[in-house]
KEROKOL-873277 format. One record per atom (N, C-alpha, C, CB): residue in one letter; chain; atom name; x, y, z. Coordinates in nm, 3 decimals. Atoms other than C-alpha are relative to their C-alpha. Glycine has a CB too. Layout:
<rs>
r aa=A | ch=A | at=CA | px=X | py=Y | pz=Z
...
</rs>
This chain:
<rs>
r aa=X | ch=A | at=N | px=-0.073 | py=0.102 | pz=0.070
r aa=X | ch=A | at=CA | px=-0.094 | py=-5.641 | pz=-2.876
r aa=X | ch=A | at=C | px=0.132 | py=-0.024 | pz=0.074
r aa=X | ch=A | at=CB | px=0.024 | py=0.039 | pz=-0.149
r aa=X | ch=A | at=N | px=-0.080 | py=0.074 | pz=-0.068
r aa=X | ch=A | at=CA | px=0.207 | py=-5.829 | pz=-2.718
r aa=X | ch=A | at=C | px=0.124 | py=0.074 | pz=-0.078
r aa=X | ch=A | at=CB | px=-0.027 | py=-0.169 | pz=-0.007
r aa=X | ch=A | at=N | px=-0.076 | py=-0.047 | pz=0.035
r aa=X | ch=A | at=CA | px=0.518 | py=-5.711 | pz=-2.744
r aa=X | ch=A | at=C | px=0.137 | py=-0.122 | pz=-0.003
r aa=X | ch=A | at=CB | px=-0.005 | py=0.119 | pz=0.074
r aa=X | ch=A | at=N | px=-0.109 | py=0.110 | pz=0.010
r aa=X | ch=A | at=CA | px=0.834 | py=-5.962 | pz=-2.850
r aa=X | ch=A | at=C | px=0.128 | py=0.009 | pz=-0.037
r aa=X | ch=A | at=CB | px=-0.031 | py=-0.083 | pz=-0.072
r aa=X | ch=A | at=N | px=-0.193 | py=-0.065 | pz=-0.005
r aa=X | ch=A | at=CA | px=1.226 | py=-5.908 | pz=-2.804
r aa=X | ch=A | at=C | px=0.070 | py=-0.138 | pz=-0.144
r aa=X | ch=A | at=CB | px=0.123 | py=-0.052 | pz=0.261
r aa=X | ch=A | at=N | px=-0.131 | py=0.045 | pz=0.067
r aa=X | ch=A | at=CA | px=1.451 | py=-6.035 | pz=-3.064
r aa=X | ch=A | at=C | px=0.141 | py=0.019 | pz=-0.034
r aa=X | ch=A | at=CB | px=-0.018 | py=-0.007 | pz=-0.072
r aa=X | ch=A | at=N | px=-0.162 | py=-0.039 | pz=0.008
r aa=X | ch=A | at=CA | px=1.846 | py=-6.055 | pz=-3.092
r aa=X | ch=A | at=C | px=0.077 | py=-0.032 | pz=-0.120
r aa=X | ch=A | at=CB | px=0.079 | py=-0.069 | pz=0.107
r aa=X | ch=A | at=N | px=-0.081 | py=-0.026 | pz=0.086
r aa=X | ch=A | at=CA | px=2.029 | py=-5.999 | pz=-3.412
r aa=X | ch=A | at=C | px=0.141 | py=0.007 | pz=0.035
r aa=X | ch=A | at=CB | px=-0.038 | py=0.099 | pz=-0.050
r aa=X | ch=A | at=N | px=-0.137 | py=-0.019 | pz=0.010
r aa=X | ch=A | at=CA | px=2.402 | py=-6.085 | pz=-3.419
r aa=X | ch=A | at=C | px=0.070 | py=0.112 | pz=-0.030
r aa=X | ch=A | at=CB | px=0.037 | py=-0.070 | pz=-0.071
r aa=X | ch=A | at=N | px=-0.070 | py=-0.144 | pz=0.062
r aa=X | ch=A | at=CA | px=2.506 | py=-5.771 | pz=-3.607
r aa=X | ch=A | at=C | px=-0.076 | py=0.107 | pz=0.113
r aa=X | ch=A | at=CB | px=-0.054 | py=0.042 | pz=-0.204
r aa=X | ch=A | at=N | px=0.091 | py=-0.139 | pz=-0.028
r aa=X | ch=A | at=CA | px=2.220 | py=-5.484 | pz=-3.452
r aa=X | ch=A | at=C | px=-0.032 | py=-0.045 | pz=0.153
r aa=X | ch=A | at=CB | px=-0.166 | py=0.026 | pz=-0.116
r aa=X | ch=A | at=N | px=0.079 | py=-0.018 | pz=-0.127
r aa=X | ch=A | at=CA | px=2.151 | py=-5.592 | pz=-3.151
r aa=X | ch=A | at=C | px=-0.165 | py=-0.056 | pz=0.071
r aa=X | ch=A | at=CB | px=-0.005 | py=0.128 | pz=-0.010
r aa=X | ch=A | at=N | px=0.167 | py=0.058 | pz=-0.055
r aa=X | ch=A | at=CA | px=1.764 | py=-5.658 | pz=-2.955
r aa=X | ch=A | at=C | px=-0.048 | py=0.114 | pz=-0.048
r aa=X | ch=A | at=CB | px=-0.049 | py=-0.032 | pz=0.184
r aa=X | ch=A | at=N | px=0.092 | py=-0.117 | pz=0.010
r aa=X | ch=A | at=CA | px=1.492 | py=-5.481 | pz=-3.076
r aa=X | ch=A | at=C | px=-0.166 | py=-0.069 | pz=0.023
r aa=X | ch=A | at=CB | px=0.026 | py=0.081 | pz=-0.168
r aa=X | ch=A | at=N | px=0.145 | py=0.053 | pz=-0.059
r aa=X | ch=A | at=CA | px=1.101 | py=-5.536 | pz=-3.008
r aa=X | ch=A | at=C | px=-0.109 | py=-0.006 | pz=-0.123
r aa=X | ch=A | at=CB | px=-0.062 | py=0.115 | pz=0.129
r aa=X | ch=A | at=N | px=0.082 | py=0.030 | pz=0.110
r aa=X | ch=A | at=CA | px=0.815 | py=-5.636 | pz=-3.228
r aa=X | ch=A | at=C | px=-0.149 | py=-0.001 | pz=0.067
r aa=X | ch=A | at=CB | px=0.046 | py=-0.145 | pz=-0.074
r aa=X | ch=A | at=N | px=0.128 | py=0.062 | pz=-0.082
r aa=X | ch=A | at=CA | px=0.421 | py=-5.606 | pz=-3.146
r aa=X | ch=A | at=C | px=-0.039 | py=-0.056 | pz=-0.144
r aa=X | ch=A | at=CB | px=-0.130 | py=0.122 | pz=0.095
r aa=X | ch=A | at=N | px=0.032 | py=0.054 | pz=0.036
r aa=X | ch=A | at=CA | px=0.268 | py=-5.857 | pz=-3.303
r aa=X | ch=A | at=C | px=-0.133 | py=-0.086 | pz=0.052
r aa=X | ch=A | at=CB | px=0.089 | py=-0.022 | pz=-0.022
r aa=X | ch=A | at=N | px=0.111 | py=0.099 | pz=-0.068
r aa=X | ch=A | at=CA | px=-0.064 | py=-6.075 | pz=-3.285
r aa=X | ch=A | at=C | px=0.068 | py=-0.139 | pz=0.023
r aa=X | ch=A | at=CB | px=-0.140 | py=-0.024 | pz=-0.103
r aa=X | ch=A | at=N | px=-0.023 | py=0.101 | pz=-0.078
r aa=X | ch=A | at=CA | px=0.024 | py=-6.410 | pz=-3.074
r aa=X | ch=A | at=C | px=0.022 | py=-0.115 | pz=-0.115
r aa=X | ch=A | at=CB | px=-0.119 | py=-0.021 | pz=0.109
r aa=X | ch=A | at=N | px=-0.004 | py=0.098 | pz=0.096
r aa=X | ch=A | at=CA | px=-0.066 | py=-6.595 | pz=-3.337
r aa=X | ch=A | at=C | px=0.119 | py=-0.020 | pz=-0.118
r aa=X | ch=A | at=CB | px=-0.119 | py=0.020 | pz=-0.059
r aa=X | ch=A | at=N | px=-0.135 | py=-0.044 | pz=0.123
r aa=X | ch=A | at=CA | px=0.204 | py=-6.455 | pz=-3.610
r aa=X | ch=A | at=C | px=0.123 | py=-0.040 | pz=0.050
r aa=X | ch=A | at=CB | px=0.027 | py=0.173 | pz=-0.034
r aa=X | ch=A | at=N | px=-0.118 | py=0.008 | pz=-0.041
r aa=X | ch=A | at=CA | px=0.482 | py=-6.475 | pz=-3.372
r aa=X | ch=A | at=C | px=0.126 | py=-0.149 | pz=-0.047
r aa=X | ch=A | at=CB | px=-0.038 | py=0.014 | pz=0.146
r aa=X | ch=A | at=N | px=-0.065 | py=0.131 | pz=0.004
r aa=X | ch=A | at=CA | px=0.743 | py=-6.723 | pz=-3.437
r aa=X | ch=A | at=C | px=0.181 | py=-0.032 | pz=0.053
r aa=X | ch=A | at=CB | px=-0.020 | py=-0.032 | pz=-0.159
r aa=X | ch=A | at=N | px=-0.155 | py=-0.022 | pz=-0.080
r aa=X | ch=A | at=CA | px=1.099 | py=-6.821 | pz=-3.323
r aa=X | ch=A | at=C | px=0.126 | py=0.136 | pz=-0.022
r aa=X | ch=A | at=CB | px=0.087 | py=-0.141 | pz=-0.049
r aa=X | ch=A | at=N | px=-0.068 | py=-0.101 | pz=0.085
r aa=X | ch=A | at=CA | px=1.268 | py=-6.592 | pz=-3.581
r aa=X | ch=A | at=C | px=-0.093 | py=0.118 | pz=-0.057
r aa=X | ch=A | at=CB | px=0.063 | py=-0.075 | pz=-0.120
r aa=X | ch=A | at=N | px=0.019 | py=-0.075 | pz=0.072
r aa=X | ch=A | at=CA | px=1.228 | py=-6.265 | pz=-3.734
r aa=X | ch=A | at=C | px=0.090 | py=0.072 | pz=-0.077
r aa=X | ch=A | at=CB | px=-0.056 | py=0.051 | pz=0.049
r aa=X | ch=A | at=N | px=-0.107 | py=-0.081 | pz=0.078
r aa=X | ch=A | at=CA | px=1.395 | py=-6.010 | pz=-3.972
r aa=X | ch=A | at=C | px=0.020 | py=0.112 | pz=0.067
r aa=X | ch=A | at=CB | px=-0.032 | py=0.035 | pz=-0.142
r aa=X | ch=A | at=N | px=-0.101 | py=-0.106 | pz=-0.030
r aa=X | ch=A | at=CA | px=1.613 | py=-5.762 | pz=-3.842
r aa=X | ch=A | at=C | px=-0.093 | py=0.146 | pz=-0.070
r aa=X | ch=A | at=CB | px=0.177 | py=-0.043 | pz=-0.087
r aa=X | ch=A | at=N | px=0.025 | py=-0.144 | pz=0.039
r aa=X | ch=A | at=CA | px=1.467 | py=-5.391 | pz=-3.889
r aa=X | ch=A | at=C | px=0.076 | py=0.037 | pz=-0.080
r aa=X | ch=A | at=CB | px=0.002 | py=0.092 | pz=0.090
r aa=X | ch=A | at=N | px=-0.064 | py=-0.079 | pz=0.046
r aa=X | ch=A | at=CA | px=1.804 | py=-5.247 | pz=-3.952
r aa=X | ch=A | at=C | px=0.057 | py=-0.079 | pz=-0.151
r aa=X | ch=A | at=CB | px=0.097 | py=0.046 | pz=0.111
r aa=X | ch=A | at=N | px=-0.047 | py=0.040 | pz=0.049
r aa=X | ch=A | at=CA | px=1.982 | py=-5.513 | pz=-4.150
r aa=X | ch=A | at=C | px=-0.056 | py=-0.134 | pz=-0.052
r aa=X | ch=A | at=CB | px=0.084 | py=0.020 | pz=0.051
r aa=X | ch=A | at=N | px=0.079 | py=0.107 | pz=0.105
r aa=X | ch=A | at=CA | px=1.709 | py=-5.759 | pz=-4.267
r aa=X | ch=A | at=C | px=0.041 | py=-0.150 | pz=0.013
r aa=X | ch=A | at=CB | px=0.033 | py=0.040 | pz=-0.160
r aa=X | ch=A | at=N | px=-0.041 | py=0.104 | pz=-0.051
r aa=X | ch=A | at=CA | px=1.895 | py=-6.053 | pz=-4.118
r aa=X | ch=A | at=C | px=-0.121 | py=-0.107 | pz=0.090
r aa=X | ch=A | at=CB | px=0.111 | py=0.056 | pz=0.080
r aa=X | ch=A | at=N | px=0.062 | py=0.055 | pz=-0.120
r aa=X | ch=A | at=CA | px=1.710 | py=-6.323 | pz=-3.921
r aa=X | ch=A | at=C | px=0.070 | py=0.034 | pz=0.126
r aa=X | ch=A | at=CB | px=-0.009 | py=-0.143 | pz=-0.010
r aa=X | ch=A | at=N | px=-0.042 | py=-0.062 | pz=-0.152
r aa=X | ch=A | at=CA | px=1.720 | py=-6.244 | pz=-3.560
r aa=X | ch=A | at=C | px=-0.091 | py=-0.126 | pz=0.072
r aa=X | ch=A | at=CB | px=-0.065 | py=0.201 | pz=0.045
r aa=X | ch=A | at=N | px=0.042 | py=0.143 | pz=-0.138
r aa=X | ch=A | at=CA | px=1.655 | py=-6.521 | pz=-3.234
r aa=X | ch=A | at=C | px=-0.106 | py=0.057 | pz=0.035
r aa=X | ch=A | at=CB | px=0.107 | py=-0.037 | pz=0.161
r aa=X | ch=A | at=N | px=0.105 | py=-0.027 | pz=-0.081
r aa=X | ch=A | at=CA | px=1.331 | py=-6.455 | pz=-3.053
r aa=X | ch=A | at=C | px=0.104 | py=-0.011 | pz=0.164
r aa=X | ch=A | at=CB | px=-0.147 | py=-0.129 | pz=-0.034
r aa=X | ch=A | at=N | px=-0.047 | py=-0.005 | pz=-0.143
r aa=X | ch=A | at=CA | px=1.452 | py=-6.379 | pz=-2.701
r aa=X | ch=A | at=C | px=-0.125 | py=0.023 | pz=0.149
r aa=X | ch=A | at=CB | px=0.109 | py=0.136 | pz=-0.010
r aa=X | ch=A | at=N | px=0.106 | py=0.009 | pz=-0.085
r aa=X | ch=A | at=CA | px=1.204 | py=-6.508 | pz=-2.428
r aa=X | ch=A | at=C | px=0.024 | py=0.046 | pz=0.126
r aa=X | ch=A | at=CB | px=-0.044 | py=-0.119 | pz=0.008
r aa=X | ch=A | at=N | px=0.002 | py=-0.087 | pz=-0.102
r aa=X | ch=A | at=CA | px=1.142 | py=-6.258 | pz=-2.170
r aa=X | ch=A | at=C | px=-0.088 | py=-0.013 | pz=0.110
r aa=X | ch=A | at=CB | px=-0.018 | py=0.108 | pz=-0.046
r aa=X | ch=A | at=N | px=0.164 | py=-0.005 | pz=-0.058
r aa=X | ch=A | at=CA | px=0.903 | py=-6.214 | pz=-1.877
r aa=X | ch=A | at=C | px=-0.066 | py=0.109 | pz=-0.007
r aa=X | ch=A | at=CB | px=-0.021 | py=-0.027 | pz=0.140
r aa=X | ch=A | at=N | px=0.120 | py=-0.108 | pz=0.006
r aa=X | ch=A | at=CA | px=0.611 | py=-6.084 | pz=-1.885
r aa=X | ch=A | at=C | px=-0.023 | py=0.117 | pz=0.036
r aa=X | ch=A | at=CB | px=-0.082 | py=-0.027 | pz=0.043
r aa=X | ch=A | at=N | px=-0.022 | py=-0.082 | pz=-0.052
r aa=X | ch=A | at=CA | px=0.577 | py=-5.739 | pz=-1.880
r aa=X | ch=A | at=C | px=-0.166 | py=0.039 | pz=0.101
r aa=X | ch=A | at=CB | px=0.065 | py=0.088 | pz=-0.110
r aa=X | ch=A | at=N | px=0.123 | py=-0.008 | pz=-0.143
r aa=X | ch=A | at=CA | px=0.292 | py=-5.729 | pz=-1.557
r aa=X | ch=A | at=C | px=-0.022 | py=0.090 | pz=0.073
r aa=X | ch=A | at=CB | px=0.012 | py=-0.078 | pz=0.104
r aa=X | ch=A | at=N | px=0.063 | py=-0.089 | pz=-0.097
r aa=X | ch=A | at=CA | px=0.121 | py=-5.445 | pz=-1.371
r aa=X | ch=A | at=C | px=0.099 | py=-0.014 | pz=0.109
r aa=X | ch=A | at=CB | px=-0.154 | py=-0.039 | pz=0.042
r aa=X | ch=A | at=N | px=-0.069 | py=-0.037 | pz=-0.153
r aa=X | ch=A | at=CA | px=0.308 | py=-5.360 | pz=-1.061
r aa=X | ch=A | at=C | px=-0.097 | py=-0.004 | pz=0.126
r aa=X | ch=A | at=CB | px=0.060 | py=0.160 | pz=0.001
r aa=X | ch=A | at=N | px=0.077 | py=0.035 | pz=-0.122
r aa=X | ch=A | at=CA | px=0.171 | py=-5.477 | pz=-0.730
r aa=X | ch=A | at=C | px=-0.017 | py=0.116 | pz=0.093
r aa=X | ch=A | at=CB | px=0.067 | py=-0.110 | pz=0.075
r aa=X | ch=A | at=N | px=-0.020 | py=-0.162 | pz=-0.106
r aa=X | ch=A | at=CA | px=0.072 | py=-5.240 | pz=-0.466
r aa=X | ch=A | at=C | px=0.059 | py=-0.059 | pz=0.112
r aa=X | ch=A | at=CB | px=-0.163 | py=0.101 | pz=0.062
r aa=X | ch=A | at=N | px=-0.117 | py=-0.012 | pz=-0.148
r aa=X | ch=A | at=CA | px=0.328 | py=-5.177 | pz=-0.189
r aa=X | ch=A | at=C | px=-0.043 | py=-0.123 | pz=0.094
r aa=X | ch=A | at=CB | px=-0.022 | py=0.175 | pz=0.115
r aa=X | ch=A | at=N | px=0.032 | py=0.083 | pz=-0.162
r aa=X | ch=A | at=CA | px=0.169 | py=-5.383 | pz=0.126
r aa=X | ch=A | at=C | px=0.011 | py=-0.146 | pz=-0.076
r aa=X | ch=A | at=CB | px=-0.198 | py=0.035 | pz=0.099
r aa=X | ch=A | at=N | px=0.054 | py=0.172 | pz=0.012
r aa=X | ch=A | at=CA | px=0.090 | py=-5.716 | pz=-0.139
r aa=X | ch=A | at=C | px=0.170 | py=-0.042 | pz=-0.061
r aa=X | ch=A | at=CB | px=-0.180 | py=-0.045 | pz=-0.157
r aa=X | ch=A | at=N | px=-0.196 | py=0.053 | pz=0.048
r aa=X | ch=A | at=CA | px=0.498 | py=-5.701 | pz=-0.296
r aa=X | ch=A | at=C | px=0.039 | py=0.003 | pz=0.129
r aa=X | ch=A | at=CB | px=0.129 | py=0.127 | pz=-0.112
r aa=X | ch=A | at=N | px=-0.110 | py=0.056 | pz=-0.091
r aa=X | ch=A | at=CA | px=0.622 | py=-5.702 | pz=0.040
r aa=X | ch=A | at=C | px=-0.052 | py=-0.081 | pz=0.080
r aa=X | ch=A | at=CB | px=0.074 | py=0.091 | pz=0.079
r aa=X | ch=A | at=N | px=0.064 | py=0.133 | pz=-0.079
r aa=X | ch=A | at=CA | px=0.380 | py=-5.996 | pz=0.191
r aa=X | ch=A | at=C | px=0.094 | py=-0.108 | pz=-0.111
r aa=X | ch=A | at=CB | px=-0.223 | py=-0.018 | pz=-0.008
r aa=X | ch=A | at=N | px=0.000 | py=0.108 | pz=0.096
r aa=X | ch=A | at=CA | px=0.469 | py=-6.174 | pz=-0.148
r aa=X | ch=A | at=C | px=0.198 | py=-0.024 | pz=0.017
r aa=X | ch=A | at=CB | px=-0.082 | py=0.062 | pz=-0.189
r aa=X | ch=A | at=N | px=-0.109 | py=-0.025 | pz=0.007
r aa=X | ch=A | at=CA | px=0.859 | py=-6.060 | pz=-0.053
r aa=X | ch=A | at=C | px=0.028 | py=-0.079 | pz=0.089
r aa=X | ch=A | at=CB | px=0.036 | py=0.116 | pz=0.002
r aa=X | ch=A | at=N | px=0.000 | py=0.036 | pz=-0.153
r aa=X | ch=A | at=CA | px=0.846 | py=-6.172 | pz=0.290
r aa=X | ch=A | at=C | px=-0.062 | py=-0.186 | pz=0.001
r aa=X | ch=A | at=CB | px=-0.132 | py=0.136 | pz=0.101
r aa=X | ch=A | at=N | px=0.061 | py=0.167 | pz=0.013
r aa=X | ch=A | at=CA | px=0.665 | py=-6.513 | pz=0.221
r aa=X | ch=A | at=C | px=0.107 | py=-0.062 | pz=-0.073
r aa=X | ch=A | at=CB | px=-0.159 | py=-0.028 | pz=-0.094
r aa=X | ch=A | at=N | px=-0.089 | py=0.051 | pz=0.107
r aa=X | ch=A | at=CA | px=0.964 | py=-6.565 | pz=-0.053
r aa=X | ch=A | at=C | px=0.121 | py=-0.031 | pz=0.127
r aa=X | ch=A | at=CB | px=0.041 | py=0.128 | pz=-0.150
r aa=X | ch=A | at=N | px=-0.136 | py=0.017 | pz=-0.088
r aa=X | ch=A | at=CA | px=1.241 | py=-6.507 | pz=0.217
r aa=X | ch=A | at=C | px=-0.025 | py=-0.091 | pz=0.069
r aa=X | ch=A | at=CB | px=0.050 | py=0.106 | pz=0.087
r aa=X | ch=A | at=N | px=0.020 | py=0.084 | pz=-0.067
r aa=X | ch=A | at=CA | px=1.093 | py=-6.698 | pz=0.471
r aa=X | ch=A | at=C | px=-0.032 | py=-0.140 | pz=-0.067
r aa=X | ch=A | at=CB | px=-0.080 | py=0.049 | pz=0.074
r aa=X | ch=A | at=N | px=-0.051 | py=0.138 | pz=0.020
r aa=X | ch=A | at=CA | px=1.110 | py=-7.017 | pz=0.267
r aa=X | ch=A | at=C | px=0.143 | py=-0.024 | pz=0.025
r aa=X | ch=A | at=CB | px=-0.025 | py=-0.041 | pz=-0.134
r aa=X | ch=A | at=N | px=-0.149 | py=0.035 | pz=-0.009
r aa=X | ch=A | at=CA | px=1.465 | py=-6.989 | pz=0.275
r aa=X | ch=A | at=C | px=0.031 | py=0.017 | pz=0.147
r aa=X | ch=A | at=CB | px=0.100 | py=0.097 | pz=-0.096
r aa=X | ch=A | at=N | px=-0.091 | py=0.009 | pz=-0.146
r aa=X | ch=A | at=CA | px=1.571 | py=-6.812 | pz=0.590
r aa=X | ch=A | at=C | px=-0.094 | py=0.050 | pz=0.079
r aa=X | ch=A | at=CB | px=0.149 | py=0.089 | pz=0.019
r aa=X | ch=A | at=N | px=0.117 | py=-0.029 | pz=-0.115
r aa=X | ch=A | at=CA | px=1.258 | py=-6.792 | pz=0.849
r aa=X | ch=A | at=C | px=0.121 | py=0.078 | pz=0.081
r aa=X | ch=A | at=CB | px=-0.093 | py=-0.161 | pz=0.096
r aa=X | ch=A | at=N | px=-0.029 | py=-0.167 | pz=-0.103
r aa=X | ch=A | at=CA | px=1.290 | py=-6.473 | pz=1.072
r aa=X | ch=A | at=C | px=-0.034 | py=-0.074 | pz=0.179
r aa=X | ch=A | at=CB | px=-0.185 | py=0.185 | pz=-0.059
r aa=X | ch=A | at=N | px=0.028 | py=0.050 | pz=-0.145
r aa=X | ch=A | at=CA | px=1.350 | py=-6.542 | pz=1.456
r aa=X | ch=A | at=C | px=-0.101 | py=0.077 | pz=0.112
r aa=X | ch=A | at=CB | px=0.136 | py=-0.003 | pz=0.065
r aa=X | ch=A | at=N | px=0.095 | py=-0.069 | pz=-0.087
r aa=X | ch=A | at=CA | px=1.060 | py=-6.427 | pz=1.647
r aa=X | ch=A | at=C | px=0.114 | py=0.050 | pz=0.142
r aa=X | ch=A | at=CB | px=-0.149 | py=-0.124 | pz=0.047
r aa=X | ch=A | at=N | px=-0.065 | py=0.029 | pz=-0.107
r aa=X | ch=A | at=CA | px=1.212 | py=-6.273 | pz=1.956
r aa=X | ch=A | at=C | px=-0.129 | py=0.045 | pz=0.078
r aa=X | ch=A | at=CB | px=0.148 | py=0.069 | pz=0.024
r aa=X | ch=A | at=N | px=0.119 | py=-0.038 | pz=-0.075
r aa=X | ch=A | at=CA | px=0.867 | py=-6.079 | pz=2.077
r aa=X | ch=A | at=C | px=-0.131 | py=-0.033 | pz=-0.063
r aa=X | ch=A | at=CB | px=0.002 | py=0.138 | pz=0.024
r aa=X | ch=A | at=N | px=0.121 | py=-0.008 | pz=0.053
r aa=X | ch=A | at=CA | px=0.504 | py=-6.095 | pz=2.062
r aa=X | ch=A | at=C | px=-0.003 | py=0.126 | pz=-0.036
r aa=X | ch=A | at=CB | px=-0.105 | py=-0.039 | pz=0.079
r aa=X | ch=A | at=N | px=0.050 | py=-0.128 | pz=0.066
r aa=X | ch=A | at=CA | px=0.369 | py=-5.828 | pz=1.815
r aa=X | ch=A | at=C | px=-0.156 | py=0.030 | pz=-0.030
r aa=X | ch=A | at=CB | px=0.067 | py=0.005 | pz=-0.130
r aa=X | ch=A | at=N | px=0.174 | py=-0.046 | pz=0.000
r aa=X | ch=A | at=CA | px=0.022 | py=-5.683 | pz=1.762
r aa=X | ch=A | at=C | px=-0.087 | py=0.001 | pz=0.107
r aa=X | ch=A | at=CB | px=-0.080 | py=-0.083 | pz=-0.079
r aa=X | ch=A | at=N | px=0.106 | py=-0.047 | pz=-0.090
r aa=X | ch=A | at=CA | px=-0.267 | py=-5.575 | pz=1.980
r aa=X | ch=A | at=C | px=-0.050 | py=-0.155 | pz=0.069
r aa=X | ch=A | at=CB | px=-0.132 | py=0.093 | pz=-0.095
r aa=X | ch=A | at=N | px=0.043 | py=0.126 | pz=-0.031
r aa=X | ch=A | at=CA | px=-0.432 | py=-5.880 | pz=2.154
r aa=X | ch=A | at=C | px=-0.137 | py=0.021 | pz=-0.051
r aa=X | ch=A | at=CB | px=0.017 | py=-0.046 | pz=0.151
r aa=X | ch=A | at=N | px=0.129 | py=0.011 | pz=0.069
r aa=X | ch=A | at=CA | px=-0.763 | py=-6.037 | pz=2.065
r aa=X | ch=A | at=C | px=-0.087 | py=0.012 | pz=0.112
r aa=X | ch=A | at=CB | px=-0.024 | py=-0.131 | pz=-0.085
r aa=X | ch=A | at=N | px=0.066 | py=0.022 | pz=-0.124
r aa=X | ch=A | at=CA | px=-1.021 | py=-5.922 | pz=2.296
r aa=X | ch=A | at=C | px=-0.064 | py=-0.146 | pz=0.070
r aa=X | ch=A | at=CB | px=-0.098 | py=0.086 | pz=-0.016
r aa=X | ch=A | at=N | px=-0.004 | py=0.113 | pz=-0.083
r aa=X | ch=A | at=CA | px=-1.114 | py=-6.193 | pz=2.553
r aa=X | ch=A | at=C | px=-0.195 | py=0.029 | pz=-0.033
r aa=X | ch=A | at=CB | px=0.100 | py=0.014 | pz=0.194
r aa=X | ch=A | at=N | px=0.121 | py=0.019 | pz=-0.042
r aa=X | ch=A | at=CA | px=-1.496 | py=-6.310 | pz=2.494
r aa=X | ch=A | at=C | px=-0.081 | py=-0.083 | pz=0.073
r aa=X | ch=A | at=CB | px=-0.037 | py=0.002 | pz=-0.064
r aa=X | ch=A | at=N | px=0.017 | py=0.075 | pz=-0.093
r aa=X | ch=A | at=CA | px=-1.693 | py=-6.442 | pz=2.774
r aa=X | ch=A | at=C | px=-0.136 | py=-0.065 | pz=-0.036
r aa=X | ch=A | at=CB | px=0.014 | py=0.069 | pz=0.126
r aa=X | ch=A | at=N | px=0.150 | py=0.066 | pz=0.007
r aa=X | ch=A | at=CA | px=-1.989 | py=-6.700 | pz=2.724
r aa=X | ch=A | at=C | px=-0.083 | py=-0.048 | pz=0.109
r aa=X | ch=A | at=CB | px=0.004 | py=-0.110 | pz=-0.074
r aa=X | ch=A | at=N | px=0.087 | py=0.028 | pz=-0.105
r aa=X | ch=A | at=CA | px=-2.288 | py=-6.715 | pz=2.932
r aa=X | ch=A | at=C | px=-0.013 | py=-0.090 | pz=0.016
r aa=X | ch=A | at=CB | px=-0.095 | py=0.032 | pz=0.007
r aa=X | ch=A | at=N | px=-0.042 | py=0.088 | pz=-0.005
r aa=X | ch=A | at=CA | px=-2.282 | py=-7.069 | pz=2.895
r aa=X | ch=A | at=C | px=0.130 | py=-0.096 | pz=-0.009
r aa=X | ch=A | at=CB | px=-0.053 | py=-0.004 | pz=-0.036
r aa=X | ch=A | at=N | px=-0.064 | py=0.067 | pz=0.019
r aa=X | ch=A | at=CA | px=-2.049 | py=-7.314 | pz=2.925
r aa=X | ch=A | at=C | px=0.036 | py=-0.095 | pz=-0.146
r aa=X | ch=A | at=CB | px=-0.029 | py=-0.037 | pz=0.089
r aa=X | ch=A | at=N | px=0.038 | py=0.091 | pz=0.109
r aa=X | ch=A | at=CA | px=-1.956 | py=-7.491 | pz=2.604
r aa=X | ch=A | at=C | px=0.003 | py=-0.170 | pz=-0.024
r aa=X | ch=A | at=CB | px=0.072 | py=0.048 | pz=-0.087
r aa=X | ch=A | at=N | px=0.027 | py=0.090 | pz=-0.047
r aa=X | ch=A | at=CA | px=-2.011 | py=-7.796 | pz=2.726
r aa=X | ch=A | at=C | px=-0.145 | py=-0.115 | pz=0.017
r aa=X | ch=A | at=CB | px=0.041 | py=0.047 | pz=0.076
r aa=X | ch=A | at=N | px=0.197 | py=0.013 | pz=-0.017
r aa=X | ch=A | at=CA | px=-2.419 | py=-7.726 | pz=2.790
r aa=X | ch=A | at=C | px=-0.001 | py=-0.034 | pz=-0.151
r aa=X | ch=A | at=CB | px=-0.126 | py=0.183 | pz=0.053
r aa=X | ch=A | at=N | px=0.078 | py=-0.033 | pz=0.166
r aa=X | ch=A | at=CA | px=-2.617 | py=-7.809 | pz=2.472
r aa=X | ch=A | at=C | px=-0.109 | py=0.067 | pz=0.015
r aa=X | ch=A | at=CB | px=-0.052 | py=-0.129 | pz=-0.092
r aa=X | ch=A | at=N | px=0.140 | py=-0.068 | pz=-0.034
r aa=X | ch=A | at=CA | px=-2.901 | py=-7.633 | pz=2.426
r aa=X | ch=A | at=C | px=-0.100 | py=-0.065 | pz=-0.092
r aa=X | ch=A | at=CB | px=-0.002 | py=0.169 | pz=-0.024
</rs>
């Protein structure tokens, strides 16, 4: 079940699980029975594994400030040679 923050003037935020459906802008205060704001949060989401948060990190920066290549990096692609020309049809 979903979990939903609300902020009370007097008490403070506190959390509510609730079915989706029930939820609504307001609720009552635990401590002091007051209406309290719904406070829209994000989603609380699984954690990515290491290698795909820092592609997803790295794709974010480089909209803004692209990285200056100064070398080639990685292995090369082996060189394959065709017995034909690709030119011939067969």
């Amino acid at each position: 079940m979903p979990m939903y923050v609300f902020s009370c003037g007097d008490c403070g935020s506190f959390e509510l699980s609730m079915p989706m459906a029930d939820v609504g802008p307001a609720a009552s205060c635990p401590t002091c029975l007051r209406e309290a704001r719904r406070v829209f949060t994000p989603p609380r989401l699984a954690r990515l594994a290491p290698p795909v948060r820092r592609a997803m990190e790295t794709e974010e920066a480089s909209a803004h400030e692209p990285q200056v290549v100064s070398q080639k990096r990685g292995r090369q692609m082996p060189h394959q040679r065709s017995t034909t020309p690709p030119w011939v049809l067969h």
